[in-house]
C-alpha positions in Angstrom: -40.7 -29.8 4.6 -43.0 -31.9 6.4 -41.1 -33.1 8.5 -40.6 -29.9 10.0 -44.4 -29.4 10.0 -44.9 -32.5 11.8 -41.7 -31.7 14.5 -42.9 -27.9 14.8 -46.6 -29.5 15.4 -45.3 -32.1 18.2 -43.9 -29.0 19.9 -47.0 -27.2 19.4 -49.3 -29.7 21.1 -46.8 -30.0 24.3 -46.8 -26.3 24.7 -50.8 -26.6 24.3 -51.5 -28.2 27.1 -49.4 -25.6 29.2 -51.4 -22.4 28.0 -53.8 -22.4 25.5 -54.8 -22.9 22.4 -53.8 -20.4 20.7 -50.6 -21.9 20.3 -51.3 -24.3 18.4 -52.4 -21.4 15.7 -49.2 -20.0 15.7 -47.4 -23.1 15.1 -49.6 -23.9 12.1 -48.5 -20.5 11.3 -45.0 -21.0 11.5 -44.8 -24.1 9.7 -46.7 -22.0 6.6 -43.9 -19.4 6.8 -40.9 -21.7 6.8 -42.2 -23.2 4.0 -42.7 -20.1 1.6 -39.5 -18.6 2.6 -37.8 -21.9 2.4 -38.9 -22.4 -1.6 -36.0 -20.7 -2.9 -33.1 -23.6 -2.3 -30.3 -21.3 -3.7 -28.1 -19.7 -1.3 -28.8 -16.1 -0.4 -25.3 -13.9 -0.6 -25.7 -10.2 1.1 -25.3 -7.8 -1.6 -21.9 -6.1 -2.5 -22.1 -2.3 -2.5 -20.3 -0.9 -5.2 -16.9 0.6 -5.2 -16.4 3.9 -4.3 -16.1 6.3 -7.3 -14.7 9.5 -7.4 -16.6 12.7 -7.2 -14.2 14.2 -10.0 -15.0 13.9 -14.0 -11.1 12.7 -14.5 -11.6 8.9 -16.0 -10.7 6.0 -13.7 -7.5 4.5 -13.6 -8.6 1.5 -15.4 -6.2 -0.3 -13.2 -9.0 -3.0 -10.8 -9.2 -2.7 -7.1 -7.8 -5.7 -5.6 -10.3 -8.6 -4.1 -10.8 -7.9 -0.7 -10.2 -9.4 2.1 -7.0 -11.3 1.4 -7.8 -14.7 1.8 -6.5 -17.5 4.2 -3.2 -18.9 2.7 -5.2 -22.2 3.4 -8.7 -21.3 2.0 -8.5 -21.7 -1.6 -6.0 -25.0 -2.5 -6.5 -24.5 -6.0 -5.9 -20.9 -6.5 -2.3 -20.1 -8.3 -1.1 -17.7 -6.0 -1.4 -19.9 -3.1 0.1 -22.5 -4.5 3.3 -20.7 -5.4 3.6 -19.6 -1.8 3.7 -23.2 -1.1 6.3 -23.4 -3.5 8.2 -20.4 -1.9 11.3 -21.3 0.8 11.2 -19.7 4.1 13.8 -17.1 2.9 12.5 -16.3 -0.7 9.0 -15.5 1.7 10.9 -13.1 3.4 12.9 -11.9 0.9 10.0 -10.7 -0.7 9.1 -8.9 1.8 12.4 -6.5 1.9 12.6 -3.4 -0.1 16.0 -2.4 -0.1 18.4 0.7 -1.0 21.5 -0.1 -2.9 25.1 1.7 -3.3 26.7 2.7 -7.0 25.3 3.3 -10.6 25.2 -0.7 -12.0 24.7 -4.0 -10.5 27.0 -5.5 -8.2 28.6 -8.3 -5.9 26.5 -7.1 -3.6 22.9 -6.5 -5.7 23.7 -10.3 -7.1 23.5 -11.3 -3.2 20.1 -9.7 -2.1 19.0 -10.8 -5.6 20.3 -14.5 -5.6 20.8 -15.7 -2.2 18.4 -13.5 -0.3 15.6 -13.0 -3.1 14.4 -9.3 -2.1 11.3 -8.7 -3.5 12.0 -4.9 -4.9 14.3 -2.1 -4.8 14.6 1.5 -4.2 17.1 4.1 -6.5 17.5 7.1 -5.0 19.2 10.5 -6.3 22.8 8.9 -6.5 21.9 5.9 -8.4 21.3 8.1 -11.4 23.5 9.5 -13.0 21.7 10.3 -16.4 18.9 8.3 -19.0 21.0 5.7 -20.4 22.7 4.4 -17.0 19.4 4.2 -15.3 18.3 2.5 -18.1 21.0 0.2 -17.8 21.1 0.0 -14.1 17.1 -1.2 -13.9 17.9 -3.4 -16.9 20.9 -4.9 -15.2 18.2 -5.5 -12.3 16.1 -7.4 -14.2 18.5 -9.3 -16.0 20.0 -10.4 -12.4 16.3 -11.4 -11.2 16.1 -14.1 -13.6 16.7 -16.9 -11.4 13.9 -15.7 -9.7 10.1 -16.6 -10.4 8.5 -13.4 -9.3 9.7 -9.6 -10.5 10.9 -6.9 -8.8 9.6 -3.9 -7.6 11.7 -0.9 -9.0 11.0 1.7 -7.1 12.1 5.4 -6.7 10.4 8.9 -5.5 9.4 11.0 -7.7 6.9 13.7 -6.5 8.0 16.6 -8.1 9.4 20.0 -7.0 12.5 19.5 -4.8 11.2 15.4 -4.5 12.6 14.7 -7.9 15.0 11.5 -8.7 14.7 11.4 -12.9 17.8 12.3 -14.5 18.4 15.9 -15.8 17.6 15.0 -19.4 13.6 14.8 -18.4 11.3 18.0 -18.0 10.8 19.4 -14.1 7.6 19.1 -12.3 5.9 22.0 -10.1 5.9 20.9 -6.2 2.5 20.0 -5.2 1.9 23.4 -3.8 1.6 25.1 -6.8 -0.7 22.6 -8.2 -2.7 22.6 -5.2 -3.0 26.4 -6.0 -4.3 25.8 -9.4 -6.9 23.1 -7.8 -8.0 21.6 -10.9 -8.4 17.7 -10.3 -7.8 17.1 -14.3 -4.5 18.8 -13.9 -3.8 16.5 -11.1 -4.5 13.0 -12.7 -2.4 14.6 -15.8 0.6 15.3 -13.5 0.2 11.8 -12.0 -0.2 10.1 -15.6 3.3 12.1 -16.6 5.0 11.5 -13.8 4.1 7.5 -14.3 5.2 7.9 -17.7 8.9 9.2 -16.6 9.6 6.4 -13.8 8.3 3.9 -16.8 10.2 4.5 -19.3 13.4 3.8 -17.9 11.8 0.9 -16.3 10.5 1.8 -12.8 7.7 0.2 -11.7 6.8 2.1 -8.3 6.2 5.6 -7.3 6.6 6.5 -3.3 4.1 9.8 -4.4 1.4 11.2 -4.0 2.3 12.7 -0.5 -1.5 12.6 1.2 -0.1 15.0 4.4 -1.7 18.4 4.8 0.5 21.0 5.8 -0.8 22.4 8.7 2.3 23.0 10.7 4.5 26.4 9.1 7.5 25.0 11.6 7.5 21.7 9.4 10.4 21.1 8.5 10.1 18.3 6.1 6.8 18.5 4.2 6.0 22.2 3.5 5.8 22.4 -0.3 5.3 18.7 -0.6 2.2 18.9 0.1 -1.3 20.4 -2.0 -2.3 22.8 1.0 -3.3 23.1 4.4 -6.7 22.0 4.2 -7.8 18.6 4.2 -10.3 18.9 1.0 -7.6 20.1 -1.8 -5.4 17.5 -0.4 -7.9 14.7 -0.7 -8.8 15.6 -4.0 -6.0 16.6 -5.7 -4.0 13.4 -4.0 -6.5 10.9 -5.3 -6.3 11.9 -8.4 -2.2 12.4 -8.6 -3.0 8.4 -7.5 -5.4 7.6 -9.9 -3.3 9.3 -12.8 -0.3 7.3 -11.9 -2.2 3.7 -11.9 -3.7 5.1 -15.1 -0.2 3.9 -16.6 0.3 0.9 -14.9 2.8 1.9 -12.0 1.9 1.2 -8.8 1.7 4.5 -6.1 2.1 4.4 -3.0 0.3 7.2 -0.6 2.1 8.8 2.2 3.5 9.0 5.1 0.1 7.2 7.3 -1.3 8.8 9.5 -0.1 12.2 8.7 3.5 14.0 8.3 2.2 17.3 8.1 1.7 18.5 11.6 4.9 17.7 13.1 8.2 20.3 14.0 10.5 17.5 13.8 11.9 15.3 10.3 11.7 11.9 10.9 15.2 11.3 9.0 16.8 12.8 12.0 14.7 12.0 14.8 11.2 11.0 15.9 8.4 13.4 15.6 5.4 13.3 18.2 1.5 14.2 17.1 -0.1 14.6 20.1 -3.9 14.3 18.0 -6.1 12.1 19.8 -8.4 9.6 17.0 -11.2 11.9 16.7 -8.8 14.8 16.1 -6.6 12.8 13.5 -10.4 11.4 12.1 -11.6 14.9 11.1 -8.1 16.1 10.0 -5.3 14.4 8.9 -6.8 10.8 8.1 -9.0 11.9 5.6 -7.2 12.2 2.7 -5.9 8.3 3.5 -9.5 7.9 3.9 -10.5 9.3 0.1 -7.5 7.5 -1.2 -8.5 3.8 0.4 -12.1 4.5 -1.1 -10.6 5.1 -4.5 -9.1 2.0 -4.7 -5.7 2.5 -3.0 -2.5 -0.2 -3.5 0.0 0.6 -1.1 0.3 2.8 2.2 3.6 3.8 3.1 3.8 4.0 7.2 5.3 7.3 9.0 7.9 6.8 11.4 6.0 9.0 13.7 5.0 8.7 17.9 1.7 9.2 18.4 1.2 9.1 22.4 -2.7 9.3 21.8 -3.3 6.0 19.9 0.2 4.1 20.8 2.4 5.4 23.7 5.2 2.7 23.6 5.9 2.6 19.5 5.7 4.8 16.9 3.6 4.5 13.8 5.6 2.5 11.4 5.6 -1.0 14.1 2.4 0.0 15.9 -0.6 -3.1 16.3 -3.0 -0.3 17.0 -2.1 2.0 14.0 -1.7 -0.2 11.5 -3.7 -2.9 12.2 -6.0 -1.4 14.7 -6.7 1.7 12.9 -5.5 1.4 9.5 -6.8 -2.2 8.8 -9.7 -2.5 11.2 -11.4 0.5 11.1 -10.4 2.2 7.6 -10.8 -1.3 6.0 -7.2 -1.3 4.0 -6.3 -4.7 3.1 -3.6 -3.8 0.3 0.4 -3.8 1.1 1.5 -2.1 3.9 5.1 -0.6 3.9 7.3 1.0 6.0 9.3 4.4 5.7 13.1 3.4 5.6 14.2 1.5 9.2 17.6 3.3 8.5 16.4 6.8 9.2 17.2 8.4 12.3 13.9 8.4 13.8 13.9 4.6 14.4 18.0 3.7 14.6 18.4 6.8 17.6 16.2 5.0 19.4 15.3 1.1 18.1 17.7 -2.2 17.3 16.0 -1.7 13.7 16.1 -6.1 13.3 13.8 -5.9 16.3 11.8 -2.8 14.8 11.4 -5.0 11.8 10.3 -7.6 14.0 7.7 -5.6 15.5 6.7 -3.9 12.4 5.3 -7.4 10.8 3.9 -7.9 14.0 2.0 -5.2 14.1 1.1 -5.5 10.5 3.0 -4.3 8.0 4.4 -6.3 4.8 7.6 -4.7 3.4 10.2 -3.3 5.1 12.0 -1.0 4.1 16.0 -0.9 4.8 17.1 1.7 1.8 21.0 2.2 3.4 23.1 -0.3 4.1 23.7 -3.9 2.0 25.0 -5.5 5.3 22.0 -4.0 7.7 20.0 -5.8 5.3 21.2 -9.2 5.1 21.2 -8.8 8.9 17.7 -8.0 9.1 16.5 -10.7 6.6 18.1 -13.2 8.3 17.0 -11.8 12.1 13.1 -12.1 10.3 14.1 -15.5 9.0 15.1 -16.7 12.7 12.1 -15.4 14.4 10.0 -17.0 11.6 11.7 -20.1 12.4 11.2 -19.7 16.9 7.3 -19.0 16.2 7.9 -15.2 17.3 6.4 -14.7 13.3 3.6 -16.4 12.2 4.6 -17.9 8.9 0.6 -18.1 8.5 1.0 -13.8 8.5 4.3 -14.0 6.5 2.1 -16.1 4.0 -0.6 -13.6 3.8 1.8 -10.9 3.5 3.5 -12.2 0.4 0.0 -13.2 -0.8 -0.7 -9.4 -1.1 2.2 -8.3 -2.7 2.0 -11.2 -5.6 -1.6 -10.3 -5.9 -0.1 -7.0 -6.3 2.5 -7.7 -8.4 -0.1 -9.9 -10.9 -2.7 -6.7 -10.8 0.3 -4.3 -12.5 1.6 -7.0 -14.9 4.9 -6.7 -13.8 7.3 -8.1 -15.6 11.2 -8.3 -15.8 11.3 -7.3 -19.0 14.6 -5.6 -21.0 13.4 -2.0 -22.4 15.6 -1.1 -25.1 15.6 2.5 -25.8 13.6 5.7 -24.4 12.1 8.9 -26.2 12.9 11.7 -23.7 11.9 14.1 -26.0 8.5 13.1 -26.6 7.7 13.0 -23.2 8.8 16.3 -22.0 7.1 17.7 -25.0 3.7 16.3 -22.8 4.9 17.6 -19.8 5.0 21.0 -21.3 1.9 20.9 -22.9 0.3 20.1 -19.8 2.2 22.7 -17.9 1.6 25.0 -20.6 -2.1 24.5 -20.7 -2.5 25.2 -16.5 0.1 27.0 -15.3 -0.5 29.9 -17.7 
């Protein structure tokens, strides 16, 4: 420190002789103070405010919030993630970063491809990929099985919301649509419904649930959310959706909120064509984004991304591939740095109007990390490989392609996944705890 003492008196004496000398008081001054606060020689670090809890008794999930932000893939050399990017080809990057629909009840020529040549990183089953418990058993065993010349697992994903949103063979007990529970407005209920709903994709192997829906239904002429949703009003929908979220991390699958920023006030269903909001920010602030906005403060994994024009925040592009929306708004100002992922690019909303390669182009430009392409095993292929190409002409950053597939691994690690062979399932048992939930609040 004396040094400093002895440079801070030089400049003391200079400045003397130009007023007065009372300057050379406060130097002596100065010097004093630098050297008291200048004792402690360890590093100060701001402090970290603590997570933010929710306001109901229901336990937490159990299942950590990610580390946020997602790093540089060049920051940390030595941590294991990053080095199996490094590891990762071009194409099994991108391939990771494809969820992807499939035709038939078992593994095919086609499944073998995506899997083996063009390492998709997860999968989606819809209603006619099940036919009953022991196929889809098979089917998501067959999956696995298939992935083994792959490092990383898959995500086995599938909708299952409840009410008419229901995927699960017939074998397994029915859940109310969200409506009804939102008229019971009981969070408990709520994170017991998302447990049991968890516990029904699990045990035939899923590992991803596109629910809880987060859109309020504030439009009676909507035509695709109506029951869907908890209510009309944004505070039963924030509450009861965090906790449907919570309940399903609670068992180790990962949810994923929807349809950002807001499905509910639209006349129009995005599978057929593309609905406008015409909500300015403020509007969509006190509204619509504040379930999304209870949900990222609970610790939020994955946002699914509406196909959805809103003229007020992005006039040229709709939700799902806007910069302003999702990185802008979603990112930036909301402070989301989980996995970002499209609604399906095959739905009429986006192919009416959009090349959907070049929508998926502008999509992980704008921000987003999978892609959804649930129809279609040559659209696919034709969109990994247009992603691979624009990669490899600079239009994609592989830097952002690296971060992107650093979330989903980190993802991936937080839920344990695993490509693991499950041998049997107990249907019975688990509808007997679906009724005795059901039993206990729907009296």
């Amino acid at each position: 420190m004396l040094w400093k003492a002895v440079l801070i008196l030089k400049a003391g004496e200079f400045m003397c002789k130009l007023t007065s000398s009372l300057c050379i008081l406060l130097m002596i001054c100065c010097v004093f103070l630098g050297c008291s606060q200048s004792g402690n020689h360890e590093e100060q670090t701001p402090e970290t405010p603590s997570p933010a809890k929710s306001s109901s008794p229901v336990p937490d999930s159990g299942v950590s919030p990610n580390p946020s932000p997602i790093p540089s893939p060049n920051a940390n050399p030595n941590d294991p993630l990053i080095e199996q990017i490094r590891e990762l080809t071009l194409s099994e990057k991108i391939g990771q970063m494809l969820m992807v629909g499939v035709e038939g009840l078992a593994v095919n020529r086609h499944i073998k491809n995506l899997i083996r040549q063009y390492h998709v990183g997860g999968f989606i089953l819809y209603r006619e990929n099940i036919e009953n418990t022991n196929q889809t058993l098979s089917f998501l065993n067959e999956l696995k099985a298939s992935n083994a010349v792959n490092e990383i697992p898959l995500f086995l994903s599938v909708d299952q919301e409840g009410g008419k949103v229901s995927r699960m063979p017939e074998e397994y007990a029915k859940f109310p649509a969200n409506q009804a529970i939102g008229k019971i407005n009981q969070p408990e209920f709520s994170f017991r419904i998302g447990a049991l709903l968890a516990e029904q994709i699990k045990s035939v192997g899923f590992n991803m649930n596109y629910a809880p829906v987060l859109d309020i239904n504030s439009n009676p002429q909507n035509p695709v959310i109506g029951d869907r949703s908890y209510g009309s009003g944004e505070e039963v929908v924030s509450k009861l959706g965090v906790q449907t979220m919570l309940g399903i991390q609670s068992r180790k699958v990962v949810p994923v909120i929807k349809h950002f920023p807001g499905h509910g006030d639209t006349s129009v269903d995005s599978h057929l064509e593309l609905p406008a909001v015409n909500k300015t920010l403020s509007q969509l602030e006190k509204f619509e984004l504040l379930p999304f906005a209870a949900a990222i403060k609970n610790h939020a994994d994955v946002v699914m991304i509406a196909h959805i024009l809103l003229p007020h925040l992005d006039p040229d592009h709709p939700a799902s591939f806007s910069k302003s929306i999702i990185t802008g708004l979603l990112r930036e100002e909301m402070q989301f740095d989980g996995v970002v992922i499209t609604d399906d690019m095959t739905m009429g909303g986006i192919v009416k109007h959009y090349d959907i390669k070049e929508a998926a182009v502008l999509s992980i430009l704008a921000g987003s990390d999978v892609i959804m392409v649930a129809h279609g095993y040559e659209t696919a292929v034709e969109v990994i490989k247009h992603l691979v190409s624009k990669v490899e002409d600079g239009t994609l950053s592989e830097d952002s392609i690296d971060r992107s597939v650093y979330r989903l691994l980190l993802l991936k690690k937080k839920y344990e996944l695993v490509d693991e062979e499950i041998t049997g399932v107990d249907v019975a048992a688990i509808n007997e705890d679906v009724q005795e939930v059901l039993g206990k609040y729907m009296k």
